[in-house]
N, C-alpha and C positions, 0 to 999 in steps of 0.2 A: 222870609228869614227862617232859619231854620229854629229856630230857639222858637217860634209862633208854630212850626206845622207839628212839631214834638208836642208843645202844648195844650193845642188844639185837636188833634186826633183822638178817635175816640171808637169804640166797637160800634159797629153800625151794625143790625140784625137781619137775618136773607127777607123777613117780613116787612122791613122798609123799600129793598130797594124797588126800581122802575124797573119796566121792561126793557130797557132800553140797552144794550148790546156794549158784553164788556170787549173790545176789539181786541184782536190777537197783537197786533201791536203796544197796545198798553201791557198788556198780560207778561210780553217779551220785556218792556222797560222794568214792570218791577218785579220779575226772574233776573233781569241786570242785575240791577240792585241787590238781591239777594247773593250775586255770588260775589258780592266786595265786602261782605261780613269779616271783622276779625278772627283767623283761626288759629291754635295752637301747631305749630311744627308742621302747619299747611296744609294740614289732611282735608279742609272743605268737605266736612262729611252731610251737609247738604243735598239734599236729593227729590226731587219734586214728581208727583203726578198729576197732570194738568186734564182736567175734567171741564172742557171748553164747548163743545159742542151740545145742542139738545139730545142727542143721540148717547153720547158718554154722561150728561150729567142723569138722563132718567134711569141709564143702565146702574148708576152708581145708585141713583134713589132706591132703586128696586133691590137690588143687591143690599144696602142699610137696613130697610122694613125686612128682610128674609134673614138678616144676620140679626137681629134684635128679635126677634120670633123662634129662630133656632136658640140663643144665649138667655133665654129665661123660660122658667117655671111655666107660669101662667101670663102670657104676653097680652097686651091687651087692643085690640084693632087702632083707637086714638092713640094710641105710644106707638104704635107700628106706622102709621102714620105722619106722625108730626117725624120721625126718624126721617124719610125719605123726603121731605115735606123742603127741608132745607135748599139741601140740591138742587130742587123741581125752580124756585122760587130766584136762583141765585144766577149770575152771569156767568158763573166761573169759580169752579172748588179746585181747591188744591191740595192733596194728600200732601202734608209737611213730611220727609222723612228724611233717616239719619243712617249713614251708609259706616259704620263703626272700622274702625282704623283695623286692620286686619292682625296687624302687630300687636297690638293695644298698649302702643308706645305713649300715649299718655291717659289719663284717665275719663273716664267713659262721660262722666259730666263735662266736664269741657266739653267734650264733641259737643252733648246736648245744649249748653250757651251759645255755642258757636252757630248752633241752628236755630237758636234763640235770636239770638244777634240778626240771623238772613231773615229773618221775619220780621222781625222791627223794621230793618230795611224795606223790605215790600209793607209793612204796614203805613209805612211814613211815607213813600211814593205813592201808590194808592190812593192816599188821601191827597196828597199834591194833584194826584190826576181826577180829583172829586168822584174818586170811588170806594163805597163803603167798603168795609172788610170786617172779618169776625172769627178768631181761632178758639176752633171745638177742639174739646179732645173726648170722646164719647168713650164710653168702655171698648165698642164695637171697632176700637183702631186694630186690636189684636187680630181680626181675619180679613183686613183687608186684602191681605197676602192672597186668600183664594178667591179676590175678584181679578187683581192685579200680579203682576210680575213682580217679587223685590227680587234683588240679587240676596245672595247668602250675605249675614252680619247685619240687611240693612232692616230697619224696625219705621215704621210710620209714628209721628209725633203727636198727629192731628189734621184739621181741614182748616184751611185757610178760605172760608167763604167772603166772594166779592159779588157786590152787583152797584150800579149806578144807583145815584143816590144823590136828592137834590132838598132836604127837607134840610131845617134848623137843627144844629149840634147842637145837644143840652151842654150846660153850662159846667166844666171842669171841676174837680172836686180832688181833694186830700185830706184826708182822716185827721193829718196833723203837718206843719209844718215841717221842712228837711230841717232844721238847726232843731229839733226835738229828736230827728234820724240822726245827728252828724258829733260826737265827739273829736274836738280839735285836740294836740297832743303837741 
């Protein structure tokens, strides 16, 4: 039921998951999912880089640890590290990004829910497909552009880290009830 996998999901971290191989078929189900998000005036400013193989995800780790080393002062080898650390660890990163309406026919946060939206969507498959997941947004989204391709307008969100994942989900939590969240009118 859906009302249970909303409830039930939960950030899984790339230090949990197995080795055990996220398939490009699953990978493709929840990129489906992602692009049936509700969007404003249909711009699906959605845009994904899919870091699937051992070969793109160590490139991407190595690329993290030299981007975190160039963007500070005094870098420190364990922080440069645990940076690329993710990736190494994970089945499958995903650069979230967001391709901005060229027009800028509606406003620029919309887009950004509506990419918000495509990720809940692959968060909530994912888990359907008993696979962890976990969105970063590190400082270092800003250069991913000189590892990767964006087109002009488009900006990366964050990594959607997935890997297999067969351990006990801790137990769901809210600070407070929604009828504390909800004034009726």
């Amino acid at each position: 039921m859906l009302a249970e996998i909303i409830k039930n999901r939960r950030a899984i971290y790339p230090d949990a998951y197995s080795n055990e191989p996220v398939l490009k078929t699953e990978i493709e189900q929840i990129l489906e999912a992602a692009n049936w998000a509700p969007t404003h005036k249909r711009t699906e400013p959605w845009r994904f880089k899919v870091f699937h193989t051992e070969t793109s995800r160590t490139a991407l780790s190595s690329f993290l640890g030299e981007a975190y080393v160039k963007s500070v002062e005094n870098p420190s080898d364990f922080k440069q590290k645990k940076m690329g650390q993710k990736a190494l660890q994970s089945g499958c990163v995903i650069a979230i990004c967001m391709q901005r309406d060229p027009d800028e026919k509606i406003p620029e946060w919309e887009e950004v829910a509506a990419v918000a939206m495509a990720v809940q969507n692959m968060w909530l498959t994912a888990h359907d497909l008993k696979i962890g997941a976990y969105w970063s947004s590190p400082a270092l989204l800003k250069y991913l552009g000189d590892h990767v391709s964006l087109a002009e307008g488009e900006r990366c969100l964050g990594f959607l880290y997935m890997g297999k994942f067969h351990g006990e989900l801790p137990e769901g939590t809210r600070k407070s009830s929604i009828n504390e969240k909800t004034v009726w009118l």
